[in-house]
C-alpha positions as CSV (number, residue, x, y, z in Angstrom):
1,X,-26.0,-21.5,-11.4
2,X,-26.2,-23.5,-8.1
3,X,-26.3,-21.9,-4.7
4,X,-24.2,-24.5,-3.3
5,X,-20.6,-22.9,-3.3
6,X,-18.9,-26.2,-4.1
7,X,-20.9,-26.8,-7.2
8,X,-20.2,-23.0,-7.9
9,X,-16.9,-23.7,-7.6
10,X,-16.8,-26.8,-9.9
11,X,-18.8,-25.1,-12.6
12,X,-16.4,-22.1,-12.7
13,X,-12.7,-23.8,-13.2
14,X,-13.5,-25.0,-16.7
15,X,-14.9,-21.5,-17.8
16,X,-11.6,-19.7,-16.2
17,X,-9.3,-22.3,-17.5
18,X,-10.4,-21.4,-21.1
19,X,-9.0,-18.3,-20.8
20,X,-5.6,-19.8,-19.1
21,X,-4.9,-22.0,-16.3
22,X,-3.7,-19.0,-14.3
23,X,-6.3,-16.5,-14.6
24,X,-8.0,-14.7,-11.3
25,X,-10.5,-12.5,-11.4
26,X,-9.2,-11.5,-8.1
27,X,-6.5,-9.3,-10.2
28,X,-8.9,-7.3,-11.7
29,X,-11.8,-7.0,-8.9
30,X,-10.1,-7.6,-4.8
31,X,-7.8,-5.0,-4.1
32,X,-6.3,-4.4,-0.3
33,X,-5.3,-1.3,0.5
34,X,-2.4,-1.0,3.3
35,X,-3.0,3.1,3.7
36,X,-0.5,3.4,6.5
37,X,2.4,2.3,4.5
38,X,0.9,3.0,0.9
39,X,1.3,-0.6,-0.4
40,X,-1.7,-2.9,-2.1
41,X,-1.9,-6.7,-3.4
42,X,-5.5,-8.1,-4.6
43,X,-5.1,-11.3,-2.3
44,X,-3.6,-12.1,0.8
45,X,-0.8,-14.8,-0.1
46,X,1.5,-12.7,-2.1
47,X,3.1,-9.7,-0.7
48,X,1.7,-6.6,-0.9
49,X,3.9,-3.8,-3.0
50,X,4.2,-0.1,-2.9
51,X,1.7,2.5,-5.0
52,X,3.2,5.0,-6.5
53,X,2.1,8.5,-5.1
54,X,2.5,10.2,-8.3
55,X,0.5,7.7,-9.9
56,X,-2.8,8.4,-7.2
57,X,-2.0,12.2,-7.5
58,X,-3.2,11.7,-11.3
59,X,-5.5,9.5,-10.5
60,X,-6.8,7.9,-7.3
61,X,-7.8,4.6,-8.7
62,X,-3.9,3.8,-8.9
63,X,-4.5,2.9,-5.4
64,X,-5.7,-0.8,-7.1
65,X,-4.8,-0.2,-10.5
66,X,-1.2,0.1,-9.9
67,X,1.3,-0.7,-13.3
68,X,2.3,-3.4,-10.9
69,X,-0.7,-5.3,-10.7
70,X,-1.5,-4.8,-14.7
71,X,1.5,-6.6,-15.6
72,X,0.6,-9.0,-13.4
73,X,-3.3,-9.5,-15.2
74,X,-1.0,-9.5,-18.4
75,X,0.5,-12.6,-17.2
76,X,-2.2,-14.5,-15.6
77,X,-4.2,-13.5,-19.2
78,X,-1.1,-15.2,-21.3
79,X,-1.1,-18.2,-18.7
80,X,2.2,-17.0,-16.6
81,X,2.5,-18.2,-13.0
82,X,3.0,-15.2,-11.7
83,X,5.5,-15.4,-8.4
84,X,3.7,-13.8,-5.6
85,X,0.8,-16.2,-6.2
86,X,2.8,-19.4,-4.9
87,X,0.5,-20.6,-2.6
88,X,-2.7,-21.4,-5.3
89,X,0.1,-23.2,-8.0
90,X,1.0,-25.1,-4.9
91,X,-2.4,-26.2,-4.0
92,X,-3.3,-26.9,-7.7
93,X,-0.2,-29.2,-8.2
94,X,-1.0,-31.6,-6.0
95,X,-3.6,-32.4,-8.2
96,X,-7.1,-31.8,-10.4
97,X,-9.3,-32.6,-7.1
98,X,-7.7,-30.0,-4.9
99,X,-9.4,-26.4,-5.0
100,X,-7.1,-23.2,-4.8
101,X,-8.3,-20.0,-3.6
102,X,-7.9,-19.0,-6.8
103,X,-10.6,-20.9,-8.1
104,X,-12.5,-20.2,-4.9
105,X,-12.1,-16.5,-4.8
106,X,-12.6,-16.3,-8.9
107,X,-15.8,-18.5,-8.1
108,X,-17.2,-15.9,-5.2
109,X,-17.0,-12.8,-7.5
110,X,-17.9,-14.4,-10.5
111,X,-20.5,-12.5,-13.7
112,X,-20.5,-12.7,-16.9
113,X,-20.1,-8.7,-17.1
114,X,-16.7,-9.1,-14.8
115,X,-15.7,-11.7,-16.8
116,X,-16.0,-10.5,-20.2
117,X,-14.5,-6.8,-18.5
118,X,-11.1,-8.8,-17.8
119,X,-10.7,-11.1,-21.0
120,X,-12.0,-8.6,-23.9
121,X,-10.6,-5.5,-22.2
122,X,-7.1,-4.1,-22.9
123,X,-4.8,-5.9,-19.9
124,X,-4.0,-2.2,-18.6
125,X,-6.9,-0.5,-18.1
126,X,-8.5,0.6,-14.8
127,X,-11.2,-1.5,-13.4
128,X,-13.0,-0.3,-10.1
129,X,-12.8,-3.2,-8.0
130,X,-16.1,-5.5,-6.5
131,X,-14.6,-6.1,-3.0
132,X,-12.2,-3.4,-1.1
133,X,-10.1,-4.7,1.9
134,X,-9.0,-1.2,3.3
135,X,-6.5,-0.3,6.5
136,X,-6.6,3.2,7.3
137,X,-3.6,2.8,10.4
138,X,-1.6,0.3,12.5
139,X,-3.0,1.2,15.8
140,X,-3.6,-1.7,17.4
141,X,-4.1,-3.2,21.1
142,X,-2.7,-6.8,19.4
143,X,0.7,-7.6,18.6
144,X,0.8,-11.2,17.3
145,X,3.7,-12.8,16.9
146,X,3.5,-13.9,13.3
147,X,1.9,-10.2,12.6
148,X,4.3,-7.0,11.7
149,X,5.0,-3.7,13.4
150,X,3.0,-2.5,9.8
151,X,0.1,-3.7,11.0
152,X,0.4,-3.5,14.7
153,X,0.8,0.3,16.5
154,X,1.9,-2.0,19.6
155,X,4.6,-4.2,18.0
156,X,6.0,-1.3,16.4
157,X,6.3,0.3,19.7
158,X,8.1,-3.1,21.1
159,X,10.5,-2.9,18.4
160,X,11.8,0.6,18.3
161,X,12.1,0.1,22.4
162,X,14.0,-3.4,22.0
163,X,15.2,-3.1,18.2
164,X,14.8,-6.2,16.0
165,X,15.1,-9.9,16.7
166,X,18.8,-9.8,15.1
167,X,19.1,-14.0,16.1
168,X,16.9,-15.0,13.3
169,X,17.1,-14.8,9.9
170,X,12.9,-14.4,9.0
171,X,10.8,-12.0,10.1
172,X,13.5,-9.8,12.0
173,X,10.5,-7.3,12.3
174,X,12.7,-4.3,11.2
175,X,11.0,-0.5,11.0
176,X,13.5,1.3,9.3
177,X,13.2,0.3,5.7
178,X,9.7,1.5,4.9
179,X,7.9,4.6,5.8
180,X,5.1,4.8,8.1
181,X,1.9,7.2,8.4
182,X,1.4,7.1,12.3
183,X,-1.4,10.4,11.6
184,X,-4.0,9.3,8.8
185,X,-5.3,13.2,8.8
186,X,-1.8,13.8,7.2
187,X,-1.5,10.6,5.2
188,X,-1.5,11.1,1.2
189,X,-3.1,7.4,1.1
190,X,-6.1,8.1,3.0
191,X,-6.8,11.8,1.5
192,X,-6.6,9.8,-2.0
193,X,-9.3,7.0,-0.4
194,X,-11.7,9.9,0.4
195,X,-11.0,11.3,-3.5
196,X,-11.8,8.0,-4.5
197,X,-14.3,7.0,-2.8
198,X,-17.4,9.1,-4.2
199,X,-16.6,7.6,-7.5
200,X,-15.3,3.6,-6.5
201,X,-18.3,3.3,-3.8
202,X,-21.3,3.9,-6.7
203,X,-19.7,-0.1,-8.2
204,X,-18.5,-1.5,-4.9
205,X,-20.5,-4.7,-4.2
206,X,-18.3,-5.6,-0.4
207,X,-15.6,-3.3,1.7
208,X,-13.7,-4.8,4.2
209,X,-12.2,-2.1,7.2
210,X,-9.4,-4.3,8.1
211,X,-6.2,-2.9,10.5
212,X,-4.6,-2.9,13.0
213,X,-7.6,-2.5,14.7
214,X,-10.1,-0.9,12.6
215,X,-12.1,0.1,16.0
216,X,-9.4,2.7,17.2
217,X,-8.9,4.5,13.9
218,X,-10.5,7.7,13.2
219,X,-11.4,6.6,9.5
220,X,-13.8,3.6,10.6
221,X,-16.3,5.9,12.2
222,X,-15.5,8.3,9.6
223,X,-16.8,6.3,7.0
224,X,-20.0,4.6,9.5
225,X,-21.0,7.9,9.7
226,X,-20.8,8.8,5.9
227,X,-22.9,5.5,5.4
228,X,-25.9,6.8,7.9
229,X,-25.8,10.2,5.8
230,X,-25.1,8.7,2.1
231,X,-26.6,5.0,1.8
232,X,-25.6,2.4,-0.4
233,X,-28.2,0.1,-0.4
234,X,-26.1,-2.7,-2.4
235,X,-23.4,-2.4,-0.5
236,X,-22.1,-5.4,1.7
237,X,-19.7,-3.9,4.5
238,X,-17.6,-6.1,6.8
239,X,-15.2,-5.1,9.4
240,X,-12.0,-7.3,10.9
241,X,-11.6,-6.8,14.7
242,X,-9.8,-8.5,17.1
243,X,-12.8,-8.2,19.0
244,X,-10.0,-8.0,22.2
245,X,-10.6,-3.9,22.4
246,X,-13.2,-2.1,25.2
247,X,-16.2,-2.9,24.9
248,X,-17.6,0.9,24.4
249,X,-16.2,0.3,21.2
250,X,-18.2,-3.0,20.3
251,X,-20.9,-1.7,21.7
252,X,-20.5,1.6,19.8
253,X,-20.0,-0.8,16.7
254,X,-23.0,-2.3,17.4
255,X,-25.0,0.8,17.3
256,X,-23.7,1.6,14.0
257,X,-24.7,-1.5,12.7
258,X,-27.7,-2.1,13.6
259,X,-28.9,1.2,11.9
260,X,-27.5,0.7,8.9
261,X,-29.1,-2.6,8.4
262,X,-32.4,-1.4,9.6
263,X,-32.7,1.2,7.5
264,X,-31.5,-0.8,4.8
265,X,-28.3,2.1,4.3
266,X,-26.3,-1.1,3.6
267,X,-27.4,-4.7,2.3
268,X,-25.8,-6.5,5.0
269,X,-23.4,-6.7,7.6
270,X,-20.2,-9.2,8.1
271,X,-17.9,-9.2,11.2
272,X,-14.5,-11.4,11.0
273,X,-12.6,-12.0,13.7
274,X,-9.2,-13.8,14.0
275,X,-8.6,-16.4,16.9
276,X,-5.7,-19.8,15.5
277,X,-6.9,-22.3,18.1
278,X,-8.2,-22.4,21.8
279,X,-7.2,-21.8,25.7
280,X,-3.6,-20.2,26.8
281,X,-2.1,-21.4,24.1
282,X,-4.7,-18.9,21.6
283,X,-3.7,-16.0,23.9
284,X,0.4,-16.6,23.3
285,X,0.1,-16.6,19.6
286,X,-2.5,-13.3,19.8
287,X,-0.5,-11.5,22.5
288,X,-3.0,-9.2,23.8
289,X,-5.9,-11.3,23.8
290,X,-8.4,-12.2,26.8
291,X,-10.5,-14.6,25.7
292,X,-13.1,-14.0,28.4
293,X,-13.5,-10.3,27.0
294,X,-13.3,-11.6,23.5
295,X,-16.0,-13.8,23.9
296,X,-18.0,-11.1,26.3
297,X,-17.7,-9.1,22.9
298,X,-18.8,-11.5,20.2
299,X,-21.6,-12.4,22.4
300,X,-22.6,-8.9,23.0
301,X,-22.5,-8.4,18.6
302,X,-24.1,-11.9,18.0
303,X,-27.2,-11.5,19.9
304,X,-27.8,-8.0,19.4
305,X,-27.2,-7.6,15.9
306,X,-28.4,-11.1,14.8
307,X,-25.3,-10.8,12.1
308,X,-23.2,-13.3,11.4
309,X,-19.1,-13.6,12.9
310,X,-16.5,-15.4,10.6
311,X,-13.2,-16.8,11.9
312,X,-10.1,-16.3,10.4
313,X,-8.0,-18.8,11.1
314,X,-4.3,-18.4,10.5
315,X,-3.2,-21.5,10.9
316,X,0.2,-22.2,11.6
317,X,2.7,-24.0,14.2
318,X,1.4,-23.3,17.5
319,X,-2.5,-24.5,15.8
320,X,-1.3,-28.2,15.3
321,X,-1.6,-30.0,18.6
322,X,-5.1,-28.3,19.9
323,X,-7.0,-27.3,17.0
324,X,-9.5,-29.6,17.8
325,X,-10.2,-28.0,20.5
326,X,-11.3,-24.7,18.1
327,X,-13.3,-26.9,16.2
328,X,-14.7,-28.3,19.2
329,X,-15.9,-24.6,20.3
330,X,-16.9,-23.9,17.0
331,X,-20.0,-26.8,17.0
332,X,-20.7,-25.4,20.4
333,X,-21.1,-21.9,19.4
334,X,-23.2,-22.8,15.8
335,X,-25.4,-24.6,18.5
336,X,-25.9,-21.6,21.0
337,X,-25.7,-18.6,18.3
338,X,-27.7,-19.9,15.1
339,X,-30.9,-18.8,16.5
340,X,-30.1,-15.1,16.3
341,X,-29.4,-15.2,12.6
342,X,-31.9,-12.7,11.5
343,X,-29.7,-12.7,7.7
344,X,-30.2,-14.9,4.2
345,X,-26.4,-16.6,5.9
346,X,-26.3,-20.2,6.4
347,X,-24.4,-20.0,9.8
348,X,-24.0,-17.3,12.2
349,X,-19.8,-18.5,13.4
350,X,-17.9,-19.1,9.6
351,X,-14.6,-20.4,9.1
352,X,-11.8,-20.3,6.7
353,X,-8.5,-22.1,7.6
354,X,-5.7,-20.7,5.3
355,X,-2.5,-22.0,6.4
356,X,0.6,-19.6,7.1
357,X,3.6,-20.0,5.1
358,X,5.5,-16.9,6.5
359,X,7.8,-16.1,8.7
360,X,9.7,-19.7,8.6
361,X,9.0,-20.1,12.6
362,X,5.4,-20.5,12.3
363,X,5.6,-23.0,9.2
364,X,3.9,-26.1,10.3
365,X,6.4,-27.8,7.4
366,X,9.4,-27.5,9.8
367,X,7.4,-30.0,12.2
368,X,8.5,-33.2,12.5
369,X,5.6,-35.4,10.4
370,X,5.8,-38.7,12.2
371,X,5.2,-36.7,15.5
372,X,2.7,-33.9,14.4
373,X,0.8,-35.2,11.5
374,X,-1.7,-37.9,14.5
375,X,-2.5,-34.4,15.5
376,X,-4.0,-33.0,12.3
377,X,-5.6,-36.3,11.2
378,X,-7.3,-36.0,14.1
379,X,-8.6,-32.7,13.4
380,X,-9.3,-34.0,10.1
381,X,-11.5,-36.8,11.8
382,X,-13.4,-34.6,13.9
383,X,-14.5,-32.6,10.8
384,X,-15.7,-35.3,8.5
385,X,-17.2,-37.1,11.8
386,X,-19.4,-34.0,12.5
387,X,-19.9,-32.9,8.8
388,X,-24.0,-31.9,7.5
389,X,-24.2,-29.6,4.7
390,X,-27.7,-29.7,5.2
391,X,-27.1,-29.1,9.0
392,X,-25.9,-24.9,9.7
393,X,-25.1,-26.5,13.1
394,X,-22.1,-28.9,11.7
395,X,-19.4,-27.9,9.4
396,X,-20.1,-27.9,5.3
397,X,-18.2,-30.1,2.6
398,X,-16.0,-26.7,1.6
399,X,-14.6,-26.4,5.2
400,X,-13.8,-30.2,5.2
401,X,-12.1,-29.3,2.2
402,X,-10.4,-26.5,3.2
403,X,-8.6,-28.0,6.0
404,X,-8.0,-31.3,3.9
405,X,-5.6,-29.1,2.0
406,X,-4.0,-27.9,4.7
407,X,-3.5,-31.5,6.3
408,X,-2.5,-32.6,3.0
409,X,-0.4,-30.0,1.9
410,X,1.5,-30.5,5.5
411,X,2.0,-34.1,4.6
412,X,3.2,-34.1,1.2
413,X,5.5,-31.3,1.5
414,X,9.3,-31.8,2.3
415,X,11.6,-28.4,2.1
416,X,14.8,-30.6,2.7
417,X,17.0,-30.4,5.7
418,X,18.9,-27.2,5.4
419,X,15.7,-25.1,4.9
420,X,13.7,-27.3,7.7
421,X,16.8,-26.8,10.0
422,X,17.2,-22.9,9.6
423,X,13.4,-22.7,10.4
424,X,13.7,-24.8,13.3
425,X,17.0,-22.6,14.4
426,X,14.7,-19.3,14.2
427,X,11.5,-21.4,16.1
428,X,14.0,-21.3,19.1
429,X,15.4,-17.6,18.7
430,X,12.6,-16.2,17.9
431,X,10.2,-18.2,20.8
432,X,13.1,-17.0,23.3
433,X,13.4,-13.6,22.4
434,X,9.4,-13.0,22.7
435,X,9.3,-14.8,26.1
436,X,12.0,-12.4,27.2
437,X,10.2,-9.7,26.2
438,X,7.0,-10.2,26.8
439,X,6.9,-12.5,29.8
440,X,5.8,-14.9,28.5
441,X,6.7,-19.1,28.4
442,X,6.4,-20.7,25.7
443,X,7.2,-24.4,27.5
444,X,4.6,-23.6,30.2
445,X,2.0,-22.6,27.2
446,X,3.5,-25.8,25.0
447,X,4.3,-28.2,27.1
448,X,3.4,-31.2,24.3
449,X,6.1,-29.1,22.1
450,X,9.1,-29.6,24.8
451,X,10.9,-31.9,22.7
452,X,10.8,-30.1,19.4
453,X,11.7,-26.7,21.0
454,X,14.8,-28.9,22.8
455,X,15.7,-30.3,19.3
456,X,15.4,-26.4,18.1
457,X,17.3,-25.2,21.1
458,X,20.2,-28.0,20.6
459,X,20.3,-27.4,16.7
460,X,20.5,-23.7,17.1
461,X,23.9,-24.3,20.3
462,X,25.9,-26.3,17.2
């Protein structure tokens, strides 16, 4: 099969779609694992939901293999669009030439073994999973404003001292409906991981230490540690960090890393680090960020390790008007980093550009489209004007296309005036209550926005 992930990708719908057009391997073999809450979902886009402790207390692979997500494989076997996975049926409605992550993720995992393990196998049996997406704790230095005090140590702090943003009416950011493990020695979650773990790391092909901010939790070095002591030489191992904490812990990071991969403990190495667009404006959505210290850090891992860095970038409301000026820095750091790359990777700075469709306030869908949309056709331009799959230094065809769907997707969509106008009313509540509380300005940071936070502000007075 071709190396080239868009021909993977091609090659791969026709084979899935046999079985039903709503079949993921992701279901079976991606699991993400919220330990500090005690809640899992095998992709990003639909919400996560709680494991059962008595299920993990019989057996620890319930962490993934929750009765949840079985009757969910059931479905996407039978050719059910199952709810929580919205965002793929969205993209894949728009049309045969548009690629879902579902296709992309099935595509990236993708053996005949996996395959044959999920369609000729009874729909609820346990499966150990190929990739692992795993957050110990909450603590965090961040506390991004479309994040949650789940994932954020300081946010939750902000909101037991200030309460909840009562004015709007998504993403109050409440604390008091779910239970949270503050300790992870005392958390049932993680002493079912380390029960696990023995068994689920002898199959595991990539796991992902996500947060919070994997850096300032016990369990990261916990399990670096383990790796120096018990290799697993087919093991990829990736971490998500901010890359905003000290740098003794980069550094210490770095340490780690480098052993591991030169003593071949691991097979490689993936950082990913989260940044929406560029300047001032980058540092309001990510409160807590310094981009001189962020870049000072993924210099500091870049040259030393010679791994590669992807972005995540989340894009959403306050990316529209200056993403090009991401993309922009992303050509210039491709140029100045690529010579490090001491890996089989194509690039050393990745991308993916996954837009956010939650809470309401950072939709890009409750932007005015004859306003907004010159802005992301020009990020669009910029893309296809500096595209090379041949060249590491430019972006590839599958970034093109992954922004093409969010450009499209922004342009098509219409959620009618009531929904548009309650997301605009909670654009300006929410905005206001943040810059109150952490003096901040949004006008001074958005000054291109003015007009659409005035409309916000005047809808909200009615």
């Amino acid at each position: 099969m071709s190396d080239n992930p868009h021909d993977r990708i091609k090659k791969i719908i026709p084979i899935i779609n046999e079985v039903s057009n709503t079949f993921c391997l992701a279901k079976w073999y991606h699991t993400t694992l919220y330990l500090q809450t005690g809640e899992t979902h095998s992709c990003y886009h639909p919400a996560p939901h709680k494991i059962n402790l008595e299920e993990i207390k019989r057996n620890p692979s319930a962490l993934h293999n929750t009765s949840i997500k079985k009757l969910e494989r059931k479905d996407m076997l039978e050719g059910v669009q199952t709810k929580g996975c919205q965002y793929c049926w969205n993209i894949e409605n728009m049309g045969d030439s548009y690629i879902s992550d579902r296709h992309i993720k099935t595509a990236s995992i993708y053996t005949d073994a996996r395959f044959a393990t999920a369609t000729k196998g009874l729909w609820n049996q346990n499966v150990n999973p190929e990739y692992i997406e795993i957050s110990f704790g909450n603590e965090c230095n961040f506390k991004c404003g479309y994040c949650h005090p789940k994932a954020s140590s300081r946010f939750y702090q902000e909101i037991k001292q200030h309460g909840p943003v009562t004015t709007v009416n998504n993403h109050r950011c409440d604390i008091d409906y779910f239970k949270l493990y503050e300790k992870e020695e005392i958390n049932p979650y993680v002493e079912a991981w380390w029960q696990w773990w023995p068994r689920v790391s002898k199959t595991l092909s990539i796991l992902r230490i996500t947060g919070g901010e994997p850096l300032m939790h016990t369990s990261t070095w916990k399990l670096l540690e383990n790796l120096r002591e018990n290799p697993l030489p087919n093991l990829e191992l990736n971490i998500n960090s901010n890359l905003g904490t000290k740098p003794a812990f980069v550094d210490k990071m770095i340490e780690h890393i480098n052993y591991l991969t030169e003593n071949k403990h691991i097979k490689r190495f993936k950082l990913f680090t989260s940044i929406d667009t560029w300047g001032p404006r980058a540092e309001y959505i990510r409160t807590g960020l310094d981009l001189a210290l962020w870049e000072r850090n993924m210099h500091e891992y870049l040259t030393r390790t010679g791994q590669p860095v992807s972005f995540m970038i989340t894009f959403n409301i306050l990316s529209v008007t200056t993403f090009h000026q991401l993309l922009e820095k992303i050509l210039e750091w491709r140029a100045k980093y690529n010579s490090y790359n001491i890996t089989d990777q194509p690039q050393m700075v990745r991308i993916d550009i996954p837009y956010l469709k939650e809470p309401l306030q950072y939709d890009i869908n409750i932007l005015p489209k004859k306003m907004y949309m010159k802005h992301m056709r020009k990020s669009l331009k910029f893309i296809a004007d500096n595209l090379d799959d041949n060249d590491p230094c430019k972006f590839n065809q599958i970034e093109y296309e992954k922004f093409r769907r969010v450009v499209d997707y922004m342009e098509t969509t219409d959620y009618g005036k009531e929904r548009i106008n309650e997301g605009m009313k909670d654009f300006y509540n929410w905005f206001s209550a943040l810059d109150q509380r952490r003096d901040t300005n949004f006008l001074e940071t958005f000054p291109e926005m003015q007009d659409f936070y005035n409309k916000c502000r005047k809808l909200n007075d009615k």
